[in-house]
C-alpha positions in Angstrom: 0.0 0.0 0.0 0.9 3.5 -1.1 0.8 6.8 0.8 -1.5 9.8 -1.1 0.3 11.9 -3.0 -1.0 14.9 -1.4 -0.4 13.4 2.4 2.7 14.2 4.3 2.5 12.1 6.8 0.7 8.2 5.8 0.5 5.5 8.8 -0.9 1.9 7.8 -2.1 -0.3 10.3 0.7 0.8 12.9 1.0 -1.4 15.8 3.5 -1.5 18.9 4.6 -4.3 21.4 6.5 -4.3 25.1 7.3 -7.1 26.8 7.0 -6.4 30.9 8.2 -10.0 32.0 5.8 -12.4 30.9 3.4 -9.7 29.9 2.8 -8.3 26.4 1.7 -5.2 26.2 0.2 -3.7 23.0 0.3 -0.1 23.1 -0.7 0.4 19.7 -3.0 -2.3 18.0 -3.5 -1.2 14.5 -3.9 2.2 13.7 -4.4 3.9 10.2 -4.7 7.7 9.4 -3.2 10.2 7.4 -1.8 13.6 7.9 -2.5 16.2 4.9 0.2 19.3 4.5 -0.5 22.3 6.6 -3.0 20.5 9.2 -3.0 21.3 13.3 -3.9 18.0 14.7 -4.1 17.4 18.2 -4.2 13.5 19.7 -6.4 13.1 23.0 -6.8 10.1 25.2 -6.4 8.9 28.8 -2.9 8.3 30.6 -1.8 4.7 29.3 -3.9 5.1 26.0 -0.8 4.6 23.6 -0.8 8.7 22.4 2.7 9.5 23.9 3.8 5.9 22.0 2.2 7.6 18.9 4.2 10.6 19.0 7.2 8.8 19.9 6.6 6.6 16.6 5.4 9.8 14.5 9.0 11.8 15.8 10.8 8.8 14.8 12.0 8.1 18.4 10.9 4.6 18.2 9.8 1.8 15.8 6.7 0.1 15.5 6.3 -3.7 15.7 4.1 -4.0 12.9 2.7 -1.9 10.2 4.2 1.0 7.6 5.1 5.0 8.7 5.4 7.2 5.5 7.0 10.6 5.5 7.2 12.7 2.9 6.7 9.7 0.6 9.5 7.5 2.4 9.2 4.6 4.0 10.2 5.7 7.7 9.2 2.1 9.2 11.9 0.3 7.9 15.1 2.7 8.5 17.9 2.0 10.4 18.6 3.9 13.9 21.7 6.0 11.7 18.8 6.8 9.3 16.2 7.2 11.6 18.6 10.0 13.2 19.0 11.6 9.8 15.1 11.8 10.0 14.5 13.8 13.4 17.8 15.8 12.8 16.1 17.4 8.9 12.5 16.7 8.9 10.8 17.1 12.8 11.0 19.3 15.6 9.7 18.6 19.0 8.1 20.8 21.4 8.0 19.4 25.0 6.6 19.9 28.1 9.6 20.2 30.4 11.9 23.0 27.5 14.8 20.6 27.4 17.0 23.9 27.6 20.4 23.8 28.4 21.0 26.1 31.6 23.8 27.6 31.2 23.3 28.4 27.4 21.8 31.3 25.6 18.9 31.8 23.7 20.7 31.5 20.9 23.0 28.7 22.0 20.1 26.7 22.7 18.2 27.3 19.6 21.5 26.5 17.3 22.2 23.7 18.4 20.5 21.3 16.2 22.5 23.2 13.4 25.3 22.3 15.0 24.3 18.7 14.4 23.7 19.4 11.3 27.2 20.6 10.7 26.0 24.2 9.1 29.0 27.2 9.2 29.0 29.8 12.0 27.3 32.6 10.0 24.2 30.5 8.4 23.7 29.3 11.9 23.9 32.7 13.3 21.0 33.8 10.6 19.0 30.9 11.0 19.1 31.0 14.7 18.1 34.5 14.9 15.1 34.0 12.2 14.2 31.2 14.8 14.1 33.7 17.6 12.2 36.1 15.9 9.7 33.9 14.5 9.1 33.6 18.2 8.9 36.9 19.5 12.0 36.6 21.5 14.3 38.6 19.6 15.1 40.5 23.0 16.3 37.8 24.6 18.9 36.6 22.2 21.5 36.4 25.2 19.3 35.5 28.2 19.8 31.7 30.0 17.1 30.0 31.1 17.2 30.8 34.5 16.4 34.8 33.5 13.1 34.1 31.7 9.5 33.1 32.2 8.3 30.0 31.5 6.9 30.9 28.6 9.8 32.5 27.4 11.3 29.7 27.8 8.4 27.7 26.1 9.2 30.5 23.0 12.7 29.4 23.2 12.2 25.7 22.9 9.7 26.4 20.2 12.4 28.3 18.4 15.2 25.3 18.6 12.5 23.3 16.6 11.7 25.5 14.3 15.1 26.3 13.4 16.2 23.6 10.8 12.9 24.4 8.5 11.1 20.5 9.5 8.2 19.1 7.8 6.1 18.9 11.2 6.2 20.3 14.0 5.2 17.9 17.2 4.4 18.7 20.5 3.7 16.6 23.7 1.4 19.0 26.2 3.3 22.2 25.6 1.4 23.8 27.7 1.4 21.7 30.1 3.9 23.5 32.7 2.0 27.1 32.0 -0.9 29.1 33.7 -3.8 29.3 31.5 -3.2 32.9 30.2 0.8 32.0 29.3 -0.5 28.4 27.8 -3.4 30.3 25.3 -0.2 32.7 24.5 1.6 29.6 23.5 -1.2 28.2 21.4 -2.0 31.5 19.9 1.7 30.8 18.6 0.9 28.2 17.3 -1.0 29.1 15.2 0.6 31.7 13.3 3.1 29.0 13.0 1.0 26.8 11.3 -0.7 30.4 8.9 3.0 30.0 8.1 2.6 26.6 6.2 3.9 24.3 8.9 2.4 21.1 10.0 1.7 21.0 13.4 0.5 17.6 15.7 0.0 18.9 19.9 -0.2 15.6 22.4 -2.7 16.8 25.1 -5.1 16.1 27.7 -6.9 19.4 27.7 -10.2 19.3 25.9 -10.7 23.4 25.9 -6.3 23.3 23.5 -7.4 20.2 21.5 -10.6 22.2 20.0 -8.3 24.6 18.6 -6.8 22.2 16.2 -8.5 21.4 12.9 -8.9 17.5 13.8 -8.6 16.1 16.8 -7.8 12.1 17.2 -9.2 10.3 20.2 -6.8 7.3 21.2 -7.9 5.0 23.5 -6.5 1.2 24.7 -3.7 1.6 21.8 -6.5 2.6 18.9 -8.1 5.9 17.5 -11.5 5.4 18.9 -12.6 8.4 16.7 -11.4 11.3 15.1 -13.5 15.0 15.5 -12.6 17.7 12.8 -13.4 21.4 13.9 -15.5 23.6 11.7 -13.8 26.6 13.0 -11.3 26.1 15.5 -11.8 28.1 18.3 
């Protein structure tokens, strides 16, 4: 089976299997969907549902037991761990809960530093870091650590890091989940103009109220999509 052509993301009957002991566990038991170009999808379900094994599988951070992941037309299921890296380093960036700053760095140190992974010169990863930044709305705290800015600052920050090397699609596991309300809808709000930017944009979350602000949201439960909900006008 073939991914659509139009589709950037494609996932075919997608199952994955732990072993605790004796036990198998299936945290994912056969899941299909697509992802089109330039949708904002967020993935609901309860605590042990399989969603954060989704996004794990979608970012490419693990590989399912069964079943085909297509991105971008490749076959992302069958790569090794070398290519696999290749992946996450060029085509996703992840937004996470906790930052994942470095302390003592910079703003711009810690948004860089995937371009340094990526081997790019000083100066284009100078320019690209501050296009980053500024994308954000943090072009005033080029030079601030971690430590010396808000949460959501810091939120802006991380954003920035996975924005920087121009990916695909943009995931996010409860990015607001460490934020006051008013500092979490700034966040979202963010989001969005990200995505009226062309990116593709998939938020993990429990929150009902940020979910209905996506375009379609996919309900996971016992390691399948129950059912999916798509928002006339996200709110």
């Amino acid at each position: 089976m073939t991914p659509p052509a139009n589709g950037l993301i494609s996932i075919i009957n997608l199952k994955k299997t732990y072993r605790l002991g004796e036990d198998e566990v299936r945290a994912l038991d056969g899941v299909t969907f697509d992802i089109n170009r330039n949708e904002f999808i967020a993935i609901m379900g309860p605590s042990g549902s399989g969603k954060s094994t989704l996004l794990n599988l979608l970012g490419c951070l693990d590989t399912p037991t069964e079943g085909e992941y297509y991105l971008n037309g490749k076959l992302v299921s069958s790569l090794s761990e070398n290519e696999l890296a290749q992946i996450r380093n060029t085509e996703i960036g992840f937004v996470f809960q906790v930052f994942n700053l470095l302390p003592r760095a910079t703003a711009m140190r810690n948004v860089e530093l995937p371009l340094i992974y990526k081997g790019e010169g000083k100066r284009k990863r100078s320019e690209e870091t501050r296009r980053a930044l500024e994308m954000v709305e943090m072009s005033h705290r080029l030079y601030h650590r971690p430590s010396e800015l808000s949460g959501g600052e810091r939120q802006r920050v991380a954003i920035a890091r996975a924005l920087v090397n121009n990916p695909s699609i943009l995931l996010a596991d409860e990015p607001t989940g460490n934020l006051d309300s008013k500092t979490g809808q700034e966040i979202l709000n963010l989001f969005h103009k990200i995505h009226a930017r062309g990116n593709t944009i998939v938020i993990v979350t429990h929150d009902f109220d940020i979910a209905q602000q996506s375009q379609r949201i996919l309900f996971v439960r016992d390691g399948r999509i129950e059912r999916e909900e798509r928002q006339r006008t996200p709110k």
